[in-house]
RODO-2510 file (C-alpha; in nm, 4 decimals, decimal comma):
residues 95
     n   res          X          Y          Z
     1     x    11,3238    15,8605    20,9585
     2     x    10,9935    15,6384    21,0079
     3     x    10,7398    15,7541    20,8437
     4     x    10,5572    15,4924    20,7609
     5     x    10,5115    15,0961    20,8536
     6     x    10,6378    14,9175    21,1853
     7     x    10,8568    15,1305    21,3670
     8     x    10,9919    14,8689    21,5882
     9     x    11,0704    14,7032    21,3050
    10     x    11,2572    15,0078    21,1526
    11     x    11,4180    15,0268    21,4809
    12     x    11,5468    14,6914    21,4512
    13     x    11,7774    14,7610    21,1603
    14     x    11,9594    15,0180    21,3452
    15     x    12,3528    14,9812    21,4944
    16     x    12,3994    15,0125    21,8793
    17     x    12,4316    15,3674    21,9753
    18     x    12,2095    15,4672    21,6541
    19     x    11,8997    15,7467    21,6177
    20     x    11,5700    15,6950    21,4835
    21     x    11,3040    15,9700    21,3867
    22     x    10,9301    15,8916    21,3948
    23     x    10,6276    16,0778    21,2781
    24     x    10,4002    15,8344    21,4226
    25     x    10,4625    15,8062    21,7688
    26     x    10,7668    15,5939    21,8190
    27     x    10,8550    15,6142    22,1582
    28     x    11,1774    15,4993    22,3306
    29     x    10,9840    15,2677    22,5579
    30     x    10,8722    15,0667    22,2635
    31     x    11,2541    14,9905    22,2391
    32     x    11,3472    15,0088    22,5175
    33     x    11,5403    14,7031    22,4786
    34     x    11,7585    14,8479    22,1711
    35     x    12,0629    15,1341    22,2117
    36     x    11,9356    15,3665    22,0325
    37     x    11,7761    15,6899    22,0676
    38     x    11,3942    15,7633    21,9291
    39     x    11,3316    16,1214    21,8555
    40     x    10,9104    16,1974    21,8182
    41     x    10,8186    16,4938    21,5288
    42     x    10,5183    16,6072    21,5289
    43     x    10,3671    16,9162    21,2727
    44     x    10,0524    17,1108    21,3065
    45     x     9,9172    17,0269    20,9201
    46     x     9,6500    17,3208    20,9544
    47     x     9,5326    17,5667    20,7190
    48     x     9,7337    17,8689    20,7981
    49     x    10,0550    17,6802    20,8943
    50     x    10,0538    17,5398    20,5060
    51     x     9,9312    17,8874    20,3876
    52     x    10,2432    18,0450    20,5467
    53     x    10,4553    17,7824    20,4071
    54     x    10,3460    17,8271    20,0805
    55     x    10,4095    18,1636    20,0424
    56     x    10,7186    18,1666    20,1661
    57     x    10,7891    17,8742    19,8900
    58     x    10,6665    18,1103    19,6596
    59     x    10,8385    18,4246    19,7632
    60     x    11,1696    18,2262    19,7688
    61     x    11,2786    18,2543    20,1513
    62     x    11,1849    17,8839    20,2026
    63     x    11,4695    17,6472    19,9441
    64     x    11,3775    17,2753    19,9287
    65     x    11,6687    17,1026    19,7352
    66     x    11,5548    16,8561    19,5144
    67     x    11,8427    16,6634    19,3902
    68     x    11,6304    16,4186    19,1571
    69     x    11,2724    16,3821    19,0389
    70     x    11,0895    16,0531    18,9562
    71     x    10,8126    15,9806    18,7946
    72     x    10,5659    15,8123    18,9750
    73     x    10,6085    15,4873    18,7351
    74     x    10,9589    15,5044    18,8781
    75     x    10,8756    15,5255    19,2663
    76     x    11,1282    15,1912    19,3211
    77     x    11,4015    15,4090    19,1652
    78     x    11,3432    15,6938    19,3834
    79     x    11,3371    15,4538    19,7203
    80     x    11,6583    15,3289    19,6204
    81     x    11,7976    15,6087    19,5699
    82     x    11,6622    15,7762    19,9352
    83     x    11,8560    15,4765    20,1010
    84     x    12,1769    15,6135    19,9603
    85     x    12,1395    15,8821    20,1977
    86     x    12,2548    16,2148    20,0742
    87     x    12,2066    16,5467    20,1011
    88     x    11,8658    16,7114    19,9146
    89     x    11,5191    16,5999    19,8438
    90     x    11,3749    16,3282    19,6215
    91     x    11,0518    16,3911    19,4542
    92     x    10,7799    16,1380    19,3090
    93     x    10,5990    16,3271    19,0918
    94     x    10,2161    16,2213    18,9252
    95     x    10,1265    16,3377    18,6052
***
């Protein structure tokens, strides 16, 4: 998932054959050199689109599973434990 910093550079770490997701515009002629395959996300941050998600947050149909919280003193922690890779959410949390 690249969501941040040098995307060809993220690419780069990746096995023959692998899959990258970008937020910011990756594309797969930007690596085209590499086997991999580059999938673009994109989201519609507006108003009502966050509104909607919200409630449904609130009213319970929408589940995000957060496996661990971190404070934000412990952000390090939290990265390290992202690049384990499993299944559920990490969340930095500010106080």
């Amino acid at each position: 998932m690249h969501l941040a910093g040098d995307g060809i550079q993220l690419a780069g770490l990746l096995r023959r054959g692998g899959r990258i997701a970008s937020t910011l515009g990756l594309t797969k002629d930007a690596v085209e050199d590499q086997d991999i395959t580059v999938h673009s996300i994109m989201a519609d941050a507006n108003a009502r689109t966050l509104a909607a998600l919200a409630d449904r947050a609130a009213s319970g149909a929408l589940r995000v599973p957060v496996t661990a919280t971190y404070p934000l003193e412990r952000a390090e922690q939290a990265f390290a434990a992202f690049g384990v890779g499993t299944l559920g959410k990490i969340a930095v949390t500010c106080s």
